[in-house]
DSSP file (Angstrom, degrees, kcal/mol; ACC not computed):
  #  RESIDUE AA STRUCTURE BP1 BP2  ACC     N-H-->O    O-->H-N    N-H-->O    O-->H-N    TCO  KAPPA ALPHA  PHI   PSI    X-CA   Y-CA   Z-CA
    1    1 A X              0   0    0      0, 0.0     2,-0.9     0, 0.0    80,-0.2   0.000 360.0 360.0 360.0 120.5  100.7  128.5   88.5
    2    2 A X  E     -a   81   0A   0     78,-2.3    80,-1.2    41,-0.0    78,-0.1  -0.755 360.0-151.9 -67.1  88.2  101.2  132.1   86.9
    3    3 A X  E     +a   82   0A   0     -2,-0.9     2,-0.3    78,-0.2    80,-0.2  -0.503  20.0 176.4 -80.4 134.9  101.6  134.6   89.4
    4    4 A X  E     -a   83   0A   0     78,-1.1    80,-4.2     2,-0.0     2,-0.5  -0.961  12.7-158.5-144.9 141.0  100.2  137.8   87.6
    5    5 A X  E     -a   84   0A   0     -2,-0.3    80,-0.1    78,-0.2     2,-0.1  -0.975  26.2-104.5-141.9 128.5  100.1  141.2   90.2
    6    6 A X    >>  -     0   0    0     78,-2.9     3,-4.8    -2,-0.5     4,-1.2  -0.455  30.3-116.2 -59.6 124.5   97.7  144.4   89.5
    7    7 A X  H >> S+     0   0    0      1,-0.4     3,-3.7     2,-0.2     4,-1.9   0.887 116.8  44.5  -4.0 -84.3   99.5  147.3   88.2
    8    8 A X  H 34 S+     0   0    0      1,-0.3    -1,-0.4     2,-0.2     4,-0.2   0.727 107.4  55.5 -68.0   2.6   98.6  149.2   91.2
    9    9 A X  H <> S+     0   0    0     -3,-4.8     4,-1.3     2,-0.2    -1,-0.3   0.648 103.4  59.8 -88.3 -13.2   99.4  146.4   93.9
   10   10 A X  H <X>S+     0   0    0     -3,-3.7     4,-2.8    -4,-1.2     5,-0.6   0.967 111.5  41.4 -71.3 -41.6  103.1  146.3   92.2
   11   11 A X  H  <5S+     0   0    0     -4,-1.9     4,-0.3     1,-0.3    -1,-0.3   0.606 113.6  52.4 -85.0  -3.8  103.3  150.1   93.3
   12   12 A X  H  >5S+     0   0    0     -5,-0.4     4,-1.5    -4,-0.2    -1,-0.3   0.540 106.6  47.0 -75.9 -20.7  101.8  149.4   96.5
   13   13 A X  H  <5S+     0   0    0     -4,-1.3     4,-0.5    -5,-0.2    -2,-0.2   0.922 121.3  45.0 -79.6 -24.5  104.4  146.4   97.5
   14   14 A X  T >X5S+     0   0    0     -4,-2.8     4,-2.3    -5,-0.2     3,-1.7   0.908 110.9  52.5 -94.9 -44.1  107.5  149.4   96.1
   15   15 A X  T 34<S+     0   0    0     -5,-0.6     4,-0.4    -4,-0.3    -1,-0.2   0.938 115.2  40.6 -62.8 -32.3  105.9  152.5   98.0
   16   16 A X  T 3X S+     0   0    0     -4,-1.5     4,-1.1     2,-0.2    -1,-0.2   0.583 110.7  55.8 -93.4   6.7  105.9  150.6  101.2
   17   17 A X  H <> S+     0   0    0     -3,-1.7     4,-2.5    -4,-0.5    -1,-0.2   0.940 112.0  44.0 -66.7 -53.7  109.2  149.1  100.7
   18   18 A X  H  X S+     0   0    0     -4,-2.3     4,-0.9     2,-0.2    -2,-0.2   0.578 109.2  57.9 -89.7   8.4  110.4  152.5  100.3
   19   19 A X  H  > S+     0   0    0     -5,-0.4     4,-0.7    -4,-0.4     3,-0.2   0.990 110.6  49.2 -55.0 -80.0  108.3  153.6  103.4
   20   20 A X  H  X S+     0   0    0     -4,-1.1     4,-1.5     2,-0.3     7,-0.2   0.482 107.7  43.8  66.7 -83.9  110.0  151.1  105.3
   21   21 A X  H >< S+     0   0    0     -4,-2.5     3,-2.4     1,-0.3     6,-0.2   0.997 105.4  67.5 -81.3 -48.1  113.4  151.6  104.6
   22   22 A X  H 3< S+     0   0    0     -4,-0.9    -2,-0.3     1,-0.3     3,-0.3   0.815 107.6  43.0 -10.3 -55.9  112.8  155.4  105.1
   23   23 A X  H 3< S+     0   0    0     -4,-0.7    -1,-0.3     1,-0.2     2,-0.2   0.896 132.7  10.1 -91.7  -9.5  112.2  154.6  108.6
   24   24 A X  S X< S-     0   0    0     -3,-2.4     3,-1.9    -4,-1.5    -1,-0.2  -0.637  84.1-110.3-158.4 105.4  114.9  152.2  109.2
   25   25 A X  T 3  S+     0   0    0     -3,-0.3     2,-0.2     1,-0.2    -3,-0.1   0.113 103.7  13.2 -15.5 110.9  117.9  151.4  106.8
   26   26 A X  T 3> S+     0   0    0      1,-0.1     4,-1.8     3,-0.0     2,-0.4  -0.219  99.9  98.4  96.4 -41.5  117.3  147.4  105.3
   27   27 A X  T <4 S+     0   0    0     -3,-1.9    -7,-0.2     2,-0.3    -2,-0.1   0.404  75.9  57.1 -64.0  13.1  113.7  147.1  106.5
   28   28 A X  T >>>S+     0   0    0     -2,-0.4     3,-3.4    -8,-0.1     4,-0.7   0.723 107.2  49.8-109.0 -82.2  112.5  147.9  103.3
   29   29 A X  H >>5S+     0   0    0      1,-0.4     4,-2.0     2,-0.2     3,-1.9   0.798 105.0  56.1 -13.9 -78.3  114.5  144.9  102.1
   30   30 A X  H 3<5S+     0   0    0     -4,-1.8    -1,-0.4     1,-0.3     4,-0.2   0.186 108.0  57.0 -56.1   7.2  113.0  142.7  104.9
   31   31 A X  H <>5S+     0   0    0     -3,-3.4     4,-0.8    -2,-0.8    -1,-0.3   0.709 104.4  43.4 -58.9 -63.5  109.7  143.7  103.3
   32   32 A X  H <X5S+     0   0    0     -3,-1.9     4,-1.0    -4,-0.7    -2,-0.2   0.534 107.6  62.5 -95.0 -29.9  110.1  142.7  100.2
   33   33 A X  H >X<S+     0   0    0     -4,-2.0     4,-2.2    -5,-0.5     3,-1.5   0.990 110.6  40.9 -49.7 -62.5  111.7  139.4  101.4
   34   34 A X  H 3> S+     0   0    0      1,-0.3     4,-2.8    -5,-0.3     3,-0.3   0.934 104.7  59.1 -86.3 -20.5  108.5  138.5  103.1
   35   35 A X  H 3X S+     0   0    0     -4,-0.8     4,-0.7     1,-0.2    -1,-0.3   0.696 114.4  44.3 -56.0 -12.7  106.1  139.7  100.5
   36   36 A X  H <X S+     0   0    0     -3,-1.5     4,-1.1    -4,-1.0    -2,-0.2   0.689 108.1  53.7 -90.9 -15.6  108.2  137.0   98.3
   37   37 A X  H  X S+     0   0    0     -4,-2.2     4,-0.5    -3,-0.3     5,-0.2   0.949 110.9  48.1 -87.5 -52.2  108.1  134.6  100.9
   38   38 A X  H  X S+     0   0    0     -4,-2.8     4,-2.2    -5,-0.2    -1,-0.2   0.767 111.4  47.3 -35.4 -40.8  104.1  135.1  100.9
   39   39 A X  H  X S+     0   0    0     -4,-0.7     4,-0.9     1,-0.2    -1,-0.2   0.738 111.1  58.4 -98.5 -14.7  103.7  134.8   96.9
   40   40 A X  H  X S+     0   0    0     -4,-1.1     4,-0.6     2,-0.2    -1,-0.2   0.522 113.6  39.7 -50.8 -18.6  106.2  131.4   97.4
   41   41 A X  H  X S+     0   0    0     -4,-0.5     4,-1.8     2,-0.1    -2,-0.2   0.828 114.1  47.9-114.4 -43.6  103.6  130.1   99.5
   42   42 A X  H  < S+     0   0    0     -4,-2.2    -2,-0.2    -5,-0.2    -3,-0.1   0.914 113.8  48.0 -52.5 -43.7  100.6  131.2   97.7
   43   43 A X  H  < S+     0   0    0     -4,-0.9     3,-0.4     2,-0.2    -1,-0.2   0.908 114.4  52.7 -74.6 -42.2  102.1  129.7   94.2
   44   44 A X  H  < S+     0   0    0     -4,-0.6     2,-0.3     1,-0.3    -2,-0.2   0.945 129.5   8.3 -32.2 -82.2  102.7  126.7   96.5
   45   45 A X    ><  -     0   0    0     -4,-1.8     3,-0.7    -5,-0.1    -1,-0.3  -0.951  57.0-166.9-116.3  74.7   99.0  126.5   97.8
   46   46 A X  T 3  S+     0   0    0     -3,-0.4     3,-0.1    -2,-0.3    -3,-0.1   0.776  92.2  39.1 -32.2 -50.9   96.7  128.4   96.4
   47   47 A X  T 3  S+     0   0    0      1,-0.2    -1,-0.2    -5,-0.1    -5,-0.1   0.628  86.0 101.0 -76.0 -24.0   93.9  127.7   99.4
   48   48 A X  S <  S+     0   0    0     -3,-0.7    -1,-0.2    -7,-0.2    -2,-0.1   0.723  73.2  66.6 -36.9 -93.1   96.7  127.9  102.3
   49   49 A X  S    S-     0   0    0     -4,-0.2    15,-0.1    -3,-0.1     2,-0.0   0.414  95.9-116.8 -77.3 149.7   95.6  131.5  103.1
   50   50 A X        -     0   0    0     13,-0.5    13,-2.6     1,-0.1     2,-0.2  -0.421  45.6 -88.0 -80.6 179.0   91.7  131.9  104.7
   51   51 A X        -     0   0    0     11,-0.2     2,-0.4     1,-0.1    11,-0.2  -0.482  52.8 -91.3 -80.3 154.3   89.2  134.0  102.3
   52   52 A X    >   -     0   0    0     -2,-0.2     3,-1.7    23,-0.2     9,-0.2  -0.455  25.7-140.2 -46.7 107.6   89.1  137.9  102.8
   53   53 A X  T 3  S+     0   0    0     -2,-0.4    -1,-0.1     1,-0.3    -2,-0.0   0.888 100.5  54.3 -51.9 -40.1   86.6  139.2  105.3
   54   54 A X  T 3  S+     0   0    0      2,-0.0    -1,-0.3    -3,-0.0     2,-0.1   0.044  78.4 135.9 -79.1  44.3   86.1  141.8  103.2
   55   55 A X    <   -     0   0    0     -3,-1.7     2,-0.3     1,-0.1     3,-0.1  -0.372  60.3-107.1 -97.9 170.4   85.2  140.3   99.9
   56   56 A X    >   -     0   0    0      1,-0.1     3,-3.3    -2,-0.1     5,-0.1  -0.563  50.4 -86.2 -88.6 153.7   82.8  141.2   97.9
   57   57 A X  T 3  S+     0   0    0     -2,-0.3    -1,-0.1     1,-0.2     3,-0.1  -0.093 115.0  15.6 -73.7 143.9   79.5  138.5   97.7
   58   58 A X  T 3  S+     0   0    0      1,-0.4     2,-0.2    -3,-0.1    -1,-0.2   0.128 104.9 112.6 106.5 -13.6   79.7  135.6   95.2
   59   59 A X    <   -     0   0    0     -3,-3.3     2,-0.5     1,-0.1    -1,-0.4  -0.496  59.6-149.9 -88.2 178.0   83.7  136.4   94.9
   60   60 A X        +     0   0    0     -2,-0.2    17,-0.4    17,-0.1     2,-0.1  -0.828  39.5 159.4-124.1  76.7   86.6  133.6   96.4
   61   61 A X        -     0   0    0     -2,-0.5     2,-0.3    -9,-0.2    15,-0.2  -0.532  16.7-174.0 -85.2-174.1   89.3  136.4   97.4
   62   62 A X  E     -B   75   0A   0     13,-1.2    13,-3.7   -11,-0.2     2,-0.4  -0.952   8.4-158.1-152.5 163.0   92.0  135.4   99.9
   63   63 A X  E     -B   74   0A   0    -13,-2.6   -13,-0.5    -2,-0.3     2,-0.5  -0.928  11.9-144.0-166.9 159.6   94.5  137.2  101.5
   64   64 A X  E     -B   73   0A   0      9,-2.0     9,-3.0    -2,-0.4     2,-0.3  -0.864  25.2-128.8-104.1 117.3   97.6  136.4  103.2
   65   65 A X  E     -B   72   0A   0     -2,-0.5     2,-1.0     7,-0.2     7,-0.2  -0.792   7.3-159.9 -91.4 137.4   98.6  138.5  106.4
   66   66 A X  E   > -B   71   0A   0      5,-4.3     5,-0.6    -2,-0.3     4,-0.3  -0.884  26.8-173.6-113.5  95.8  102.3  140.0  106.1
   67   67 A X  T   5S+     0   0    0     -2,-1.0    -1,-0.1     2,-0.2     5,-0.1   0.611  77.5  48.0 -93.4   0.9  102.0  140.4  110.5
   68   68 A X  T   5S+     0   0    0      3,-0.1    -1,-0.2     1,-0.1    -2,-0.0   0.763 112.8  48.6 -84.7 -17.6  105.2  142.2  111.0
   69   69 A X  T   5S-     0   0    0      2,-0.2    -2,-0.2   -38,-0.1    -1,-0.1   0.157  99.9-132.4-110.8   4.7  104.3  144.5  108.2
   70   70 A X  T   5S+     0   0    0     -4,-0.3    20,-1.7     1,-0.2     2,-0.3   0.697  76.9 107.4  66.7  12.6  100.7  145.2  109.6
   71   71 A X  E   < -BC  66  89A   0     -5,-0.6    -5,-4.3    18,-0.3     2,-0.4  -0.819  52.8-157.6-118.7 163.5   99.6  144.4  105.4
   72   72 A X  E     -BC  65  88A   0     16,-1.6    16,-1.6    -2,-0.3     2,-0.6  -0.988  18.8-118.7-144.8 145.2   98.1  141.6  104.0
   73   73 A X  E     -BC  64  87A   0     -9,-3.0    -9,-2.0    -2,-0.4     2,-0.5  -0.785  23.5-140.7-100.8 132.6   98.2  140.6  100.4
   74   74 A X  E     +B   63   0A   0     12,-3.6    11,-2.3    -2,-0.6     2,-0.3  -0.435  33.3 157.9 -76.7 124.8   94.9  140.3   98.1
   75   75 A X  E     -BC  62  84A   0    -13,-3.7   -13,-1.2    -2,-0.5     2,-0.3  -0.948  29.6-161.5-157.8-167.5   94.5  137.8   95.9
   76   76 A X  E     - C   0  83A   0      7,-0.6     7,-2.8    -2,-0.3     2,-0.4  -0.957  14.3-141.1-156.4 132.9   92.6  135.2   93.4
   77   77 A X  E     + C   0  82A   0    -17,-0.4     2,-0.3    -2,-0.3     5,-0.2  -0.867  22.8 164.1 -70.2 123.3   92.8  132.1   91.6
   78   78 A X  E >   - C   0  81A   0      3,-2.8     3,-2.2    -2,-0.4     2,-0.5  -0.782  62.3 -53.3-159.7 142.3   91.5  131.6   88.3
   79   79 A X  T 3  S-     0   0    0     -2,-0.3     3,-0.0     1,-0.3    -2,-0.0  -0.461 119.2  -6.8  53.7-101.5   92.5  128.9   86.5
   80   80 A X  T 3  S+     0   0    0     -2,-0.5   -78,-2.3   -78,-0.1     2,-0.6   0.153 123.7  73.7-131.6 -11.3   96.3  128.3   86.0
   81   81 A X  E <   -aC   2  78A   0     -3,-2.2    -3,-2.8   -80,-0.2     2,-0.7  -0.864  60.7-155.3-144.5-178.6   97.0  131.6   87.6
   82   82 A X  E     -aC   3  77A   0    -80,-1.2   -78,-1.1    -2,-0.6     2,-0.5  -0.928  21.4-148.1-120.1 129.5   97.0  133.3   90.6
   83   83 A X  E     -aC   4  76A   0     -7,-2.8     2,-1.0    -2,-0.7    -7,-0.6  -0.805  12.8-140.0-112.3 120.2   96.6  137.1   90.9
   84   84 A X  E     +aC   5  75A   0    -80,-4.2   -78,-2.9    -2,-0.5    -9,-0.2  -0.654  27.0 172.7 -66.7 111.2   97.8  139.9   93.2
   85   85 A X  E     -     0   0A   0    -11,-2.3   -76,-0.2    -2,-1.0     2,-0.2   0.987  56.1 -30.8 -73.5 -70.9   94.9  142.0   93.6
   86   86 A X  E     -     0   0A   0     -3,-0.1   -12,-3.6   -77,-0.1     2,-0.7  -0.996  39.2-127.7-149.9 165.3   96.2  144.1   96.0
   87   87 A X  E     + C   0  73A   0     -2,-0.2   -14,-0.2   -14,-0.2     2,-0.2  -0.714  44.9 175.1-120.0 115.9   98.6  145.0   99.1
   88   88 A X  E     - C   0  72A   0    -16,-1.6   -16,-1.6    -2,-0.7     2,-0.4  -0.485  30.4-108.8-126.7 150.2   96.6  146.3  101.3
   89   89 A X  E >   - C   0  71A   0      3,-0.3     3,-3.0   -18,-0.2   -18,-0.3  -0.740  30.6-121.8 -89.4 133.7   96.9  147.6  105.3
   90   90 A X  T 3  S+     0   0    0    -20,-1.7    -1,-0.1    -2,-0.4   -19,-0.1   0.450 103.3  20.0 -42.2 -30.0   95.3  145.8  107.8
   91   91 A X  T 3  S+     0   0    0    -21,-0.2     2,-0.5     1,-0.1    -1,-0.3   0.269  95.3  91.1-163.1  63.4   93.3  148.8  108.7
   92   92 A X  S <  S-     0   0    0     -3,-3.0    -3,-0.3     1,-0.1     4,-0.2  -0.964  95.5 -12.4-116.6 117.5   93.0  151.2  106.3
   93   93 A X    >   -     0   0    0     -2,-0.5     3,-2.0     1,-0.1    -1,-0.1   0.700  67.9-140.0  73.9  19.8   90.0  151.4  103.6
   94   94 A X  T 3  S+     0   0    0      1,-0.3     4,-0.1     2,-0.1    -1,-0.1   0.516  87.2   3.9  17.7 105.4   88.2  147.8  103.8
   95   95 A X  T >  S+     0   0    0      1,-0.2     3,-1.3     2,-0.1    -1,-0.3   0.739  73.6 140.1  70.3  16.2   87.6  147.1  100.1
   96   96 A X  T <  S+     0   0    0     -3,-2.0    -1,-0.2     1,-0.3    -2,-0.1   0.524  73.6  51.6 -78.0   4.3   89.1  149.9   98.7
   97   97 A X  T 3  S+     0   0    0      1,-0.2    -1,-0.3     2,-0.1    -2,-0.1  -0.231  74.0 101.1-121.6  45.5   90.5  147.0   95.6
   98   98 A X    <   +     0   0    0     -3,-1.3     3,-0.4    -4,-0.1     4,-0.3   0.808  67.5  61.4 -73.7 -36.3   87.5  145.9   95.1
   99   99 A X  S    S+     0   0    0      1,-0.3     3,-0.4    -4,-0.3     4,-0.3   0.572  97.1  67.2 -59.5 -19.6   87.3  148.2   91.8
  100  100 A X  S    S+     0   0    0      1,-0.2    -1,-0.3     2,-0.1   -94,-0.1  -0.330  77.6  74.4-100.8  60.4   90.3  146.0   90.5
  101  101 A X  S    S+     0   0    0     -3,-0.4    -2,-0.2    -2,-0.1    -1,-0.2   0.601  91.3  59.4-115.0 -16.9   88.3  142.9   90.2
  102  102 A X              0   0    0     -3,-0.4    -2,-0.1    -4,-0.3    -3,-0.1   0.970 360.0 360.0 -75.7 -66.4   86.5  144.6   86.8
  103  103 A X              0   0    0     -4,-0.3    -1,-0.2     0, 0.0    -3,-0.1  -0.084 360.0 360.0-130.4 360.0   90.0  144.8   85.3
């Protein structure tokens, strides 16, 4: 499996790293740990993680909830790889990566 992550979800997983650490020294570190631990477990087992409530009709998104970090990561299968769509907060902007599904 080819783990492949959208331009702007790479700059969403660093901006909230460095949110993070901003509010407490190393937790930004502990961030990025479990966003790796997540795309280890995804690459595992694609299916592991339930579909996205918000997806849009006809798609198979999923997403993985990060539940110390209040984010959950978007993503897709197709084929031989698996794609970060985006990482997105649990309740801010409902669909707001839907517009990277074109791309």
């Amino acid at each position: 499996m080819n783990l492949l992550i959208h331009p702007e979800a790479d700059q969403e997983v660093d901006a909230a790293a460095i949110w993070y650490d901003g509010r407490t020294s190393g937790l930004g570190s502990e961030f990025l740990a479990a966003v790796d631990a997540v795309y280890d477990r995804m690459i595992a087992e694609p299916a592991f993680f339930p579909p996205a409530e918000d997806t849009p009709a006809g798609r198979e998104i999923r997403a993985a909830i990060l539940h110390r970090f209040s984010y959950r990561v978007v993503y897709l299968v197709r084929g031989d790889d698996l794609i970060i769509v985006a990482l997105a907060h649990v309740r801010r902007r409902p669909g707001y990566w839907h517009r990277r599904l074109t791309t």
